[in-house]
Every structure is written in structure tokens, then in C-alpha cells.
Residue, then its C-alpha position, 0 to 999 in steps of 0.5 A: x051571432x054573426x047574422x041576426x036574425x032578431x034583437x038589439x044591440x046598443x053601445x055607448x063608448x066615451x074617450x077621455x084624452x088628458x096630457x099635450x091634447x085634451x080632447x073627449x069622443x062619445x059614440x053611439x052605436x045602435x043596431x036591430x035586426x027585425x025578423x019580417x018572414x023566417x027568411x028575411x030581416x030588416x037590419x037598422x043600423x045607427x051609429x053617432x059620434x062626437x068629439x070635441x077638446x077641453x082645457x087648453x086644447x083648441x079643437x078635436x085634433x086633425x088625426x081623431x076627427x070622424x069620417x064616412x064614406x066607403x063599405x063600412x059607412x055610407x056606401x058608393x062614396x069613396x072611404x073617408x071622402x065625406x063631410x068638410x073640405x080644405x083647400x086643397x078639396x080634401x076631406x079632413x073629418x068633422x067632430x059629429x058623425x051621423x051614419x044611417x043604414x035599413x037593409x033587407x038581407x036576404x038568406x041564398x042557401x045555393x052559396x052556403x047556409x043562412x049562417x054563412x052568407x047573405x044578400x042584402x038591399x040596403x038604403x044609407x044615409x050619413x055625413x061628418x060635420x065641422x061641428x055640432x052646430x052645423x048639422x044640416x040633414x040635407x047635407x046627409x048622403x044617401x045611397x041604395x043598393x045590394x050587398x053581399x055578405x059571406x063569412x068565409x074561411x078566411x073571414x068575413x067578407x062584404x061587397x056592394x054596389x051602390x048607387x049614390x042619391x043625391x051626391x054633390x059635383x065634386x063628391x067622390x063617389x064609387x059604385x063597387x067595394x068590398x072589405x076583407x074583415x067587416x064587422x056585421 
């Protein structure tokens, strides 16, 4: 179903890479609708991700590593702009990813059916790391907020504003997204 309303989903993905670069990902994905009333749902949100290279390879290469940040991650951080840093200050992606969401959604019938559209109060959480080894949980991002979420004619929408926790000097952060096409 589009929206949820109670259930679960998990989903285990492994990438297997052999030829110049001999790399593996493993992702997982898991996510619960709770029904807390007839009109109102918790949705839980979780999504791992690691990677790493085998063989001859040194390292997960640079276009496979994970990123967070944005509407489909961790929201009120620019896409992508999570986790390690090069020297130019640009955020290059880490080979474990750990992304958290809770959100309350909220059904409004006055902008279309319960099936259709649906606000929503969310808390995030995530980050992408070097490696496994320097998983730190105080280096997760948090944000709160509100959300919108339509499933329009011309295909699912989301919007949200967000209010960053305990962004870092030099983490860039923005308060308003939206997606054409996000997958809920």
C-alpha cells in the first residue's frame, strides 16, 4: 500500500561486484507502521548499509560509497552533504550508512482521501562513516519537523521543513525540500 496503516516490511539486498573492482554492499531496510488511533500512525523507519572491497580492490570505490542527507534521508541537511570530509570540505560518502526515522502521519481529508495525502511529525536521525569501525552514535544528525506527503496525479510528492538538532559548524543544512517521486 502507499500509506500504511499497519504492518511491516523488511528487506535484505547483497551486491556482489567481481571484474576490475571487486567490491560487496549489504543493505537493510526495515520499516513498521504502528496504528496509534484509526486516523493516526506511527511509521518507523530504519535503513543499514555496508560495503566494502574483496580481493585485490583497496576500498569500496568512490562513485559506490553511501551518503545521507536530503528528503529522502535525513532531512534539513542538504542531499548527500553527510558524513566524512576531503580536503576540499566536500562530503565523499563512507561505506556504513545509519539512517533513522519515527514519524506520526496524520491523515487531512480537506486536501484529498487518507489514501492520498497525509502530514506527518517526524524525528530523523543518520549519518555515513569511513568505516565500520568509527561508528560513533554521537556523530548521528538529528532533525525534527513536518511533512507533507501526496500521492498526486503526476506521482508521489513530499515536502518538508526541518529543523536540524545538533548540526556542526560547517554542516550544510536546509530548512525546506521536496522530492517529485519519493517512495513512501
Amino acid at each position: 500500500r502507499i500509506f500504511a496503516d499497519n504492518g511491516s516490511l523488511n528487506s535484505i539486498r547483497v551486491e556482489l561486484f567481481g571484474g576490475d573492482l571487486d567490491f560487496y554492499k549489504l543493505r537493510y531496510n526495515h520499516q513498521t507502521a504502528v496504528p496509534m488511533t484509526e486516523a493516526l500512525t506511527w511509521n518507523l523507519r530504519l535503513r543499514l548499509g555496508y560495503g566494502d572491497s574483496y580481493g585485490e580492490t583497496i576500498g569500496l570505490p568512490f562513485f559506490e560509497r553511501f551518503t545521507a542527507g536530503g528528503v529522502q534521508s535525513v532531512r534539513g541537511y542538504d542531499r548527500n552533504s553527510l558524513g566524512p570530509r576531503d580536503s576540499t570540505n566536500a562530503a565523499f560518502g563512507g561505506t556504513l550508512q545509519v539512517i533513522s526515522t519515527a514519524e506520526l502521519l496524520i491523515p487531512i481529508e480537506s486536501f484529498g482521501s487518507s489514501e492520498t495525502f497525509r502530514l506527518g511529525l517526524y524525528f530523523d536521525a543518520g549519518n555515513v562513516f569511513d568505516k565500520a569501525n568509527s561508528f560513533d552514535a554521537g556523530e548521528l544528525r538529528q532533525s525534527v519537523g513536518v511533512s507533507a506527503k501526496w500521492f498526486s496525479v503526476i506521482g508521489p510528492l513530499e515536502f518538508s521543513y526541518a529543523f536540524p538538532i545538533n548540526d556542526l559548524p560547517g554542516d550544510d543544512t536546509q530548512n525546506f525540500q521536496f522530492a517529485l517521486g519519493a517512495a513512501f
